[in-house]
C-alpha positions in Angstrom: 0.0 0.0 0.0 0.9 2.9 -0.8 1.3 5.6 2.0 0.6 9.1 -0.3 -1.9 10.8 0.5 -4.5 11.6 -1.6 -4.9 15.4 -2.7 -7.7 17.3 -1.2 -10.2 18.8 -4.1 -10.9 22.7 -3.6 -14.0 23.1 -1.9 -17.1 23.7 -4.6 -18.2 26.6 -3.3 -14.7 28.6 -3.9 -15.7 28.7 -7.6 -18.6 30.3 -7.5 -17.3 33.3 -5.3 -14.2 33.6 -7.4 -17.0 34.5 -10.7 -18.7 36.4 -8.1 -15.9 38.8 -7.1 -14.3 38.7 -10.6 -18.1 39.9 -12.1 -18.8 42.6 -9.3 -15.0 43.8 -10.4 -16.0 43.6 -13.7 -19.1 45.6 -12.8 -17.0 47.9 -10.3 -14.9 49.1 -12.8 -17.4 49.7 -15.6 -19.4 51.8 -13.3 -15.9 53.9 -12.1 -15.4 53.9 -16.0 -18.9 55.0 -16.9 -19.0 57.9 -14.2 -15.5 59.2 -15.5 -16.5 59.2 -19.0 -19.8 61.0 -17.8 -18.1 63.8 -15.3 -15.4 64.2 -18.3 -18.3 64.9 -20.5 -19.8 67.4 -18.4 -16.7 68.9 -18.2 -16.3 69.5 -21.8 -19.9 70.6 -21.9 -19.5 72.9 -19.3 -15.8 74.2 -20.6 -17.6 74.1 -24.2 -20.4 75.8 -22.9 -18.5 78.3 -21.3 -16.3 79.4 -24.4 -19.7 80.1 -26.4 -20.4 82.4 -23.7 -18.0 84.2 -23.4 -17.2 84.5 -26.9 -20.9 85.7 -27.3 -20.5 88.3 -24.1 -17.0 89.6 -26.1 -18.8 90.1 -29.8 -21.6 91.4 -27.5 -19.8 94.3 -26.6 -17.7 94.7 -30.0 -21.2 95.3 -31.6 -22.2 97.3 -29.1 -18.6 99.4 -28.5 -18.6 100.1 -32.5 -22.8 101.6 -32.0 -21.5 103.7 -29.9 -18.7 104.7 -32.0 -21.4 105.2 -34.5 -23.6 107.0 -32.4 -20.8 109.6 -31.5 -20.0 110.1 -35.2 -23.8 110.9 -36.0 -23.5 113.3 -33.0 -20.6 115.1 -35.1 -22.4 114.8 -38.1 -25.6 116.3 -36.5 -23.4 119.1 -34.9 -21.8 119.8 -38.6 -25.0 120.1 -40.4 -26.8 122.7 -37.4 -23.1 124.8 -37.8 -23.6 125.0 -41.0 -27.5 125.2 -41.1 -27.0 128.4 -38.4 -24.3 129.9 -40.5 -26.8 129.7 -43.6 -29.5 131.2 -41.7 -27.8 133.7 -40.0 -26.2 134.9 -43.6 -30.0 135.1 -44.8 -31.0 137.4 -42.2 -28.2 139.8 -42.4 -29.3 140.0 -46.1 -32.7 140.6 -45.4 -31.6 143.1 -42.4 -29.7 144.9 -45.4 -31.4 145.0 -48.2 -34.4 146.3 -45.6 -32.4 149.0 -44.6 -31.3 149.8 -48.3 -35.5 149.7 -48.5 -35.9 152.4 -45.8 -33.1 154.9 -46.8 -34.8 154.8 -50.3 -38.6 155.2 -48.7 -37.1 158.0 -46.5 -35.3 159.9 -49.3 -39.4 159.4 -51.6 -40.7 160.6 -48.6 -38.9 163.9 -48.4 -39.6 164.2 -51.8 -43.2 164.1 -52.0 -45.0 167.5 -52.6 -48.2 167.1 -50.9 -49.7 164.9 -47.9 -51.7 162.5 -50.2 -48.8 161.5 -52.2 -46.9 160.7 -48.7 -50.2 158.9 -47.7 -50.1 156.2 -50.6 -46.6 156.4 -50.6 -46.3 155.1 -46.8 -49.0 152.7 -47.6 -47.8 150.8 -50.9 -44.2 151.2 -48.7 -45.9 149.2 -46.0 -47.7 146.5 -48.2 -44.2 145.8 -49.9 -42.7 145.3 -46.4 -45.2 143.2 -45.0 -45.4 140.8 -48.2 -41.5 140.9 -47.7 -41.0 139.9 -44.2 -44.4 137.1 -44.8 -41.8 135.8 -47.5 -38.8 136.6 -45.5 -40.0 134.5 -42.6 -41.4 131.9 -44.8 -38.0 131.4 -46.6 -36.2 131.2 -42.9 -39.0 128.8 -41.7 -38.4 126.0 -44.6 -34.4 127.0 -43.9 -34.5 126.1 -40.4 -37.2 122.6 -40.8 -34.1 121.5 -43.2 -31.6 122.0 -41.5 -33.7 120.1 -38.3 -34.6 117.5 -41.0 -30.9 117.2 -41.7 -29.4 117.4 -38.4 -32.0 114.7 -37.4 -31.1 111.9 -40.2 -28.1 110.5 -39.3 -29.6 110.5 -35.4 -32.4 108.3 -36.4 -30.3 106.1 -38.6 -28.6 105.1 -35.5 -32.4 105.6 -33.3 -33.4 102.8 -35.7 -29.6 100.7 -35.6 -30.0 100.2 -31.9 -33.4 99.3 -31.5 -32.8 96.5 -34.4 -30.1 95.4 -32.4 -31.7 95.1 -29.1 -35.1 93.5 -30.4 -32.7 91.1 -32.3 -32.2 88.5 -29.6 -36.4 89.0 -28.8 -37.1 87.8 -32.4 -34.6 85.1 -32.5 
């Protein structure tokens, strides 16, 4: 006989909890691998998300920074066209002022030429006719001079006016 012993067979049970533990591993680590991928994904969403904004927030204010740049120049513009306007208007009324006086000296001198009191009469009163039909014209003339010049001075205002409210009801329509 033969004195070896026999070998003793691993208990059944040891198999079963080896899969066990090797499958929740298994599990374990797709879980770990899942979550990572997802929290690197958020990451990237967020740091993704975050570049859009801010590169939104910078063109933001480049469009905004070059209205205002815009809205200074129409200021100039405006500012040119009343200078100008005001120079026109004020050359028109010292031409009216002269030519008015020119007027006067000349109805003076008729006056102290006239040989009788009737002859003064209708001379003051065709003299006063003329100059009321002249200053009805006169002020007429300055009137449509001074609605162009506000007509003017007001168009490159409103262009802008009309600019900026396109550009703030632009993210309402959108």
């Amino acid at each position: 006989m033969s004195t070896a012993k026999p070998k003793k067979a691993a208990p059944a049970a040891a198999a079963p909890v080896g899969a066990a533990v090797a499958a929740g591993q298994k599990a374990l680590d797709s879980a770990v691998k899942a979550g990572t991928e997802g929290v690197e994904k958020a990451f990237a969403m967020t740091e993704e998300g975050m570049e859009k904004a801010c590169s939104a927030a910078v063109q933001s204010f480049d469009d905004w920074k070059a209205l205002g740049q815009e809205n200074v120049e129409a200021m100039i513009t405006a500012g040119t066209v009343f200078s100008d306007g005001a120079e026109k208007l004020g050359a028109e009324l010292v031409s009216y002022s002269r030519d008015s006086l020119k007027s006067n000296v000349s109805m003076t001198k008729a006056l102290i030429g006239c040989r009788n009191l009737m002859e003064m009469v209708e001379l003051q009163t065709s003299y006063a006719k003329d100059s009321f039909d002249s200053l009805v014209a006169e002020s007429r003339k300055l009137t449509d001079m001074g609605l162009a010049v506000a007509n003017d001075m007001a168009a490159p205002l409103n262009a802008c006016a009309s600019k900026a409210a396109k550009k703030m009801l632009q993210p309402l329509a959108a």
